[in-house]
C-alpha positions as CSV (number, residue, x, y, z in Angstrom):
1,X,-13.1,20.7,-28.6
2,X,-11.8,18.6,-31.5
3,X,-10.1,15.4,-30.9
4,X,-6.6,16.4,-32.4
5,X,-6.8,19.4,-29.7
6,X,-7.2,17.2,-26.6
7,X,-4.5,15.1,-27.8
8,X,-2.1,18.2,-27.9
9,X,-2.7,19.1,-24.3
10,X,-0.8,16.2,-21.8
11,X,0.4,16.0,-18.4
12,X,3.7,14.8,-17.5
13,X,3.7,12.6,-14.4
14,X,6.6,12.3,-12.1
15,X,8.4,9.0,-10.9
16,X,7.9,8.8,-7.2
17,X,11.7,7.0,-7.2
18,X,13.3,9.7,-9.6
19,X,11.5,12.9,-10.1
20,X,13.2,14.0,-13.1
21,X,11.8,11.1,-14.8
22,X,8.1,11.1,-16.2
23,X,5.5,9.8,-17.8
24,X,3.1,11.4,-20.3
25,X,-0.7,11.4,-19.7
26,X,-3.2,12.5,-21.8
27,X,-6.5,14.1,-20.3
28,X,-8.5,11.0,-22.2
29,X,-6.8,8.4,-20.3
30,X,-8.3,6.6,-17.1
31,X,-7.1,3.7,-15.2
32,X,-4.1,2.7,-14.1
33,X,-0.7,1.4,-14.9
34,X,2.4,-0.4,-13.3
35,X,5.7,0.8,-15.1
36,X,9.3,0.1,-14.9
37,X,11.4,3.4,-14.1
38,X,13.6,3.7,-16.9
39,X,16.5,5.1,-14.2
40,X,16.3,2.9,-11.3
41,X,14.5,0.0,-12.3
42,X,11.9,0.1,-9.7
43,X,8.2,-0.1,-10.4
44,X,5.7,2.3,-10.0
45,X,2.0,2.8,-10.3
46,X,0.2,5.3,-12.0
47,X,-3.2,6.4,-11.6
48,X,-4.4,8.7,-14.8
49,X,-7.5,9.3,-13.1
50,X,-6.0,11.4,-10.2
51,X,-3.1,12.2,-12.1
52,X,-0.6,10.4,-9.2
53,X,1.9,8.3,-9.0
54,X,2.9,5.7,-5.8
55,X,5.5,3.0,-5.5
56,X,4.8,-0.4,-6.7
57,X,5.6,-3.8,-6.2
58,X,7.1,-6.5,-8.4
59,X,4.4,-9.0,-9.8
60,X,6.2,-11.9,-10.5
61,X,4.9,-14.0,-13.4
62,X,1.7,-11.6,-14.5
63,X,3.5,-12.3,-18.2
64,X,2.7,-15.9,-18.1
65,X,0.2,-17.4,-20.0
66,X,-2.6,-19.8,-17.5
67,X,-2.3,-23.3,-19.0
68,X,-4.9,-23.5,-22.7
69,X,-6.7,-26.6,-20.9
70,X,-7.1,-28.8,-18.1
71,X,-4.6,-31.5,-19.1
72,X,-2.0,-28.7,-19.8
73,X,-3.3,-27.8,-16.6
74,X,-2.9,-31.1,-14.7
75,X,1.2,-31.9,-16.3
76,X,1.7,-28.4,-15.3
77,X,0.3,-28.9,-11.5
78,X,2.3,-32.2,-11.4
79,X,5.8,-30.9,-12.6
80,X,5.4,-28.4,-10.1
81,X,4.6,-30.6,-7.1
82,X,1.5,-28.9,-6.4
């Protein structure tokens, strides 16, 4: 099979918040991923692997970048109180 023909054929995974919303998998992909449904807001998690979907939780701060060295590191810990 040629690579342009297993990037034709895709599943379309349900939501498990709103069905009618989905997200596209391609046989290729593995892993998972956390995603924001685009009707409700909540978060879900998808696992291209088994080809299911489950709710999610909110991971607050994941987009925050850890301090680039120890004395960033130390002003941060001390403005913080920790």
């Amino acid at each position: 099979m040629k690579e342009d023909e297993v990037h034709m054929t895709f599943v379309k995974i349900p939501y498990p918040c709103c069905p009618k919303e989905k997200v596209v998998a391609y046989p290729t992909a593995h892993g998972c991923s956390s995603i924001k449904c685009p009707n409700c807001g909540k978060y879900a998690v998808f696992d291209y692997d088994n080809l299911t979907a489950r709710p999610g939780k909110v991971c607050r701060g994941a987009g925050k970048r850890p301090p680039a060295n120890e004395q960033t590191a130390r002003t941060t810990r001390a403005a913080l109180g920790s």
